[in-house]
C-alpha positions in Angstrom: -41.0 -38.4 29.6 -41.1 -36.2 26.5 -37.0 -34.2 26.5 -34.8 -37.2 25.3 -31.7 -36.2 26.1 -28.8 -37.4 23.9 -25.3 -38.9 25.2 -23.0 -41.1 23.8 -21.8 -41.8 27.7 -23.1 -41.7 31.2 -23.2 -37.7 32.3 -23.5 -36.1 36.0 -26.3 -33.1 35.6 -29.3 -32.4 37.4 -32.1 -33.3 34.7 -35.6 -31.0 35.2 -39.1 -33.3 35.4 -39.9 -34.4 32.1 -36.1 -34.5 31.3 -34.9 -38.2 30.1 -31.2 -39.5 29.4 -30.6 -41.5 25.9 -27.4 -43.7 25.3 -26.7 -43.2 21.9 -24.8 -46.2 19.9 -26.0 -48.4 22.9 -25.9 -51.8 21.2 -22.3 -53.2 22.3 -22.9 -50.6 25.7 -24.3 -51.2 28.8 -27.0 -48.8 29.7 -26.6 -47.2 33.0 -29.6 -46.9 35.3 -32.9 -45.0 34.3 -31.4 -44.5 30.7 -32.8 -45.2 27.9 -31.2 -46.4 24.6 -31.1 -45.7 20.6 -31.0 -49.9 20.9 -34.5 -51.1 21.3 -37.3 -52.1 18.8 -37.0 -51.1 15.3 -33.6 -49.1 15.2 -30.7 -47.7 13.6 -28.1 -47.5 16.6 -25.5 -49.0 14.5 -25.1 -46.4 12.3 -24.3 -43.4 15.6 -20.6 -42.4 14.1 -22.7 -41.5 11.0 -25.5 -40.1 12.3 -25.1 -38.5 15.3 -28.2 -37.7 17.7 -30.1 -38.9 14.8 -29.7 -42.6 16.0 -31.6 -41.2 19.3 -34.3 -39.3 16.6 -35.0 -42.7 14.9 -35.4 -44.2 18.2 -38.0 -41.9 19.2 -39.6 -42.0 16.1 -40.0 -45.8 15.6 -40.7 -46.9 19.0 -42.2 -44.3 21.4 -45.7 -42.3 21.2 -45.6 -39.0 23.3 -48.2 -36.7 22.5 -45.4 -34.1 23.0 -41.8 -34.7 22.1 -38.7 -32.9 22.1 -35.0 -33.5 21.7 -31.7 -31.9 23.8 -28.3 -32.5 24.0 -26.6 -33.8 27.0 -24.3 -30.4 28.0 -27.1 -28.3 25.6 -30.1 -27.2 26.5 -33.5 -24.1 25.5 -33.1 -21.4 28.2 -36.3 -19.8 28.8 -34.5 -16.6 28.5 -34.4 -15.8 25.4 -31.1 -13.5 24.3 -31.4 -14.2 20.6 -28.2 -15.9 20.2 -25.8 -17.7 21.7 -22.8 -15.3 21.0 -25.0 -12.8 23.0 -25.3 -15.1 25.8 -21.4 -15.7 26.0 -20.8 -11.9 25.8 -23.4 -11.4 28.8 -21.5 -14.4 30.3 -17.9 -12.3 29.9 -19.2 -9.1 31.4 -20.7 -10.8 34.3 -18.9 -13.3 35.0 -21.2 -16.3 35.0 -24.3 -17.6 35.1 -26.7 -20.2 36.3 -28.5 -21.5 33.6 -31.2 -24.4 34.0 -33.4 -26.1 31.2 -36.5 -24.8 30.4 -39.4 -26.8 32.2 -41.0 -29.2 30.1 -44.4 -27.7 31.0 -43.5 -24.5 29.9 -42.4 -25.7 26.6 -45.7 -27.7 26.3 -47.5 -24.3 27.1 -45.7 -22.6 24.1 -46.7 -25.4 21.7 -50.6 -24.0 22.5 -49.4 -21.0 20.0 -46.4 -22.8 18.5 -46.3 -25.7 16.0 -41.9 -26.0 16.6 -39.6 -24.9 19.5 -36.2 -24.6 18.0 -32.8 -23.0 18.2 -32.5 -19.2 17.3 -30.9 -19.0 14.1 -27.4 -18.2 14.1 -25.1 -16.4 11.6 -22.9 -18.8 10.2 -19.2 -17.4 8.5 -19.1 -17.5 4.6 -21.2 -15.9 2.2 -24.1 -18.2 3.0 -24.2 -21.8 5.0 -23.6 -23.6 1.4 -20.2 -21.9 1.2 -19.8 -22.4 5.0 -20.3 -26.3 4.7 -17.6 -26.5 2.4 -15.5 -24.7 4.6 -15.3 -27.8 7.3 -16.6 -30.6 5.2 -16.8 -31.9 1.3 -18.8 -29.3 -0.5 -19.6 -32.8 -2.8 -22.0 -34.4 -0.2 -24.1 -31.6 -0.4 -24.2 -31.5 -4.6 -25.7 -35.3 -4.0 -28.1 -34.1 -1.1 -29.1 -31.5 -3.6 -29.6 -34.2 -6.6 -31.1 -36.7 -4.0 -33.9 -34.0 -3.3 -34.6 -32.9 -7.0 -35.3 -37.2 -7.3 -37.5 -37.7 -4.7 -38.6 -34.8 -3.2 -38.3 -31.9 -5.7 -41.2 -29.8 -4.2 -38.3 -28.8 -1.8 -35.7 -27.9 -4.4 -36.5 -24.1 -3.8 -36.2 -24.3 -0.2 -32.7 -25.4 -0.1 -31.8 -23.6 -2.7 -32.9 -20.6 -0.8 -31.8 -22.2 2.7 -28.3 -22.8 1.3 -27.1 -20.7 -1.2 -28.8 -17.9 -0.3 -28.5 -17.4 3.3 -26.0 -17.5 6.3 -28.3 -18.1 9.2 -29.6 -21.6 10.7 -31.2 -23.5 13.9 -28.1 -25.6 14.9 -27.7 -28.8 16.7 -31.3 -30.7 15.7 -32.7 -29.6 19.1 -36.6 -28.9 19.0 -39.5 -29.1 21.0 -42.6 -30.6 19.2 -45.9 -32.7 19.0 -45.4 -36.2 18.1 -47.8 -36.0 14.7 -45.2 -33.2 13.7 -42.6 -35.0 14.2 -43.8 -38.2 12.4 -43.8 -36.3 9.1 -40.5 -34.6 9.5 -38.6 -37.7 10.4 -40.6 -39.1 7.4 -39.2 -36.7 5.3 -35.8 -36.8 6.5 -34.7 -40.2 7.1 -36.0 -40.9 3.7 -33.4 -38.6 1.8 -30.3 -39.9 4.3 -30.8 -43.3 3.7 -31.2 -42.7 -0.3 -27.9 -40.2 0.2 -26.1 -43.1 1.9 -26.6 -45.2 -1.2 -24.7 -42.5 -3.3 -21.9 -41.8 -1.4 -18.8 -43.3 -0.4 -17.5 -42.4 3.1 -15.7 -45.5 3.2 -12.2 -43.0 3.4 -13.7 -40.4 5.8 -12.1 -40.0 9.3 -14.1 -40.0 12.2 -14.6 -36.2 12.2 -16.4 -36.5 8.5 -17.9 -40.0 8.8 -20.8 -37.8 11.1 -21.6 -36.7 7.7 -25.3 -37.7 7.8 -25.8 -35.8 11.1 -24.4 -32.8 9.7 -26.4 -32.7 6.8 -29.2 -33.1 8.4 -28.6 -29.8 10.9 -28.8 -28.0 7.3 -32.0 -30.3 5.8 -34.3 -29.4 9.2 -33.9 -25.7 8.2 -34.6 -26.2 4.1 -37.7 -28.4 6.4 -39.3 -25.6 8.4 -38.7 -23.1 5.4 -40.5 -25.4 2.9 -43.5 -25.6 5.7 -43.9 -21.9 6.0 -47.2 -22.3 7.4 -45.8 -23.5 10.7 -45.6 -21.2 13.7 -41.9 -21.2 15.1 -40.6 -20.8 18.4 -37.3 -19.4 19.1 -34.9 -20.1 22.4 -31.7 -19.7 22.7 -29.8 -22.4 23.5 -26.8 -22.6 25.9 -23.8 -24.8 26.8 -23.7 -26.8 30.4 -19.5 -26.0 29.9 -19.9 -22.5 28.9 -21.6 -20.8 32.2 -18.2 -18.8 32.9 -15.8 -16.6 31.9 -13.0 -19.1 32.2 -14.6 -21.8 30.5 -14.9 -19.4 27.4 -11.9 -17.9 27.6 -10.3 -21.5 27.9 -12.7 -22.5 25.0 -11.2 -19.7 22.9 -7.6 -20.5 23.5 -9.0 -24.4 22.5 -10.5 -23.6 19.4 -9.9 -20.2 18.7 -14.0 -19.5 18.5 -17.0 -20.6 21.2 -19.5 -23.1 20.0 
């Protein structure tokens, strides 16, 4: 078991060997058969509205030791095709009409990390003039000033890495999907957690509806890019990533009518 899949409910899809569900804000849930939980040993599952897959992250972190380790959503999943982005897959997916995607065996992602430090999501163009103006665009431009002042406090060696990450680019690895070794993973999740739960002391969410109260797992989509750039001596992996919903034309064409955009 090294592909945790996250899920904050029991989901019907075929998993791959080496593919393992994860109920996410499992403490007051009962756990369905052969799932695992965010809820054992040392955890933060109470905290899932705020932090998203990250409750799952923690969980894997604190309480289980695969040599290899990797993390996938429960309708998102690496392809082993790689088409450099997912708005190139969904324009593939338009002019032919479907596909029939499958995760990418675990083994195979175990052979890339023989070359590869991370597996991640291709980098995606992100709307605005770079993803510092494009946060601001959906959430409060504030929470990232105090990410930014948290990081000069206790971890200013990657000041110039977020700068550059967020005010001076548009492109980013969504979702907090990766493939990794477990040692890897340790010292991100180091890293990480230790600026969230310093940000969570300096700001009040306390009025934030449900869509911004995820506020921690948001940031943190932008913090594991400002991660890998700081760590430029890692060798990266990219694979695109695609939608278990999104294998037609009519489910994005529906998805567009939604939402006016596919993501």
């Amino acid at each position: 078991m090294t592909i945790y899949v996250m899920s904050h409910k029991k989901f019907d899809y075929n998993l791959p060997s080496g593919y393992v569900p994860m109920l996410l804000g499992a403490t007051d849930k009962k756990i369905p058969g052969r799932y695992l939980s965010d809820s054992n040993g040392n955890n933060i599952s109470y905290k899932n509205k705020n932090y998203c897959e990250l409750t799952g992250l923690y969980e894997i972190w604190k309480n289980y030791n695969d040599e290899f380790v990797g993390l996938a959503h429960y309708r998102r999943y690496f392809w082993n095709h790689d088409v450099k982005s997912r708005f190139v897959l969904y324009t593939l997916i338009m002019l032919k009409g479907d596909i029939k995607a499958r995760p990418v065996a675990e083994q195979e992602l175990r052979g890339m990390l023989k070359k590869y430090d991370w597996i991640v999501p291709t980098p995606e163009i992100q709307m605005g003039r770079n993803l510092w103006s494009h946060y601001g665009k959906y959430h409060y431009i504030e929470d990232l000033e105090i990410t930014r002042e948290v990081i000069a406090d206790i971890s200013p060696e990657y000041l110039v890495s977020f700068d550059k990450v967020l005010k001076h680019n548009n492109r980013m690895a969504p979702f907090n999907m990766f493939y990794t070794r477990k040692e890897q993973l340790d010292n991100y999740c180091e890293w990480l957690f230790s600026i969230l739960f310093e940000l969570e002391k300096r700001v009040d969410i306390s009025q934030y509806n449900s869509f911004q109260s995820r506020i921690y797992g948001f940031i943190s989509e932008e913090l594991f890019n400002v991660w890998i750039d700081k760590n430029s001596q890692l060798k990266v992996k990219y694979l695109t990533v695609y939608n278990t919903h999104l294998q037609s034309r009519g489910a994005i064409v529906r998805r567009i009518r939604e939402r006016g955009r596919v993501k």
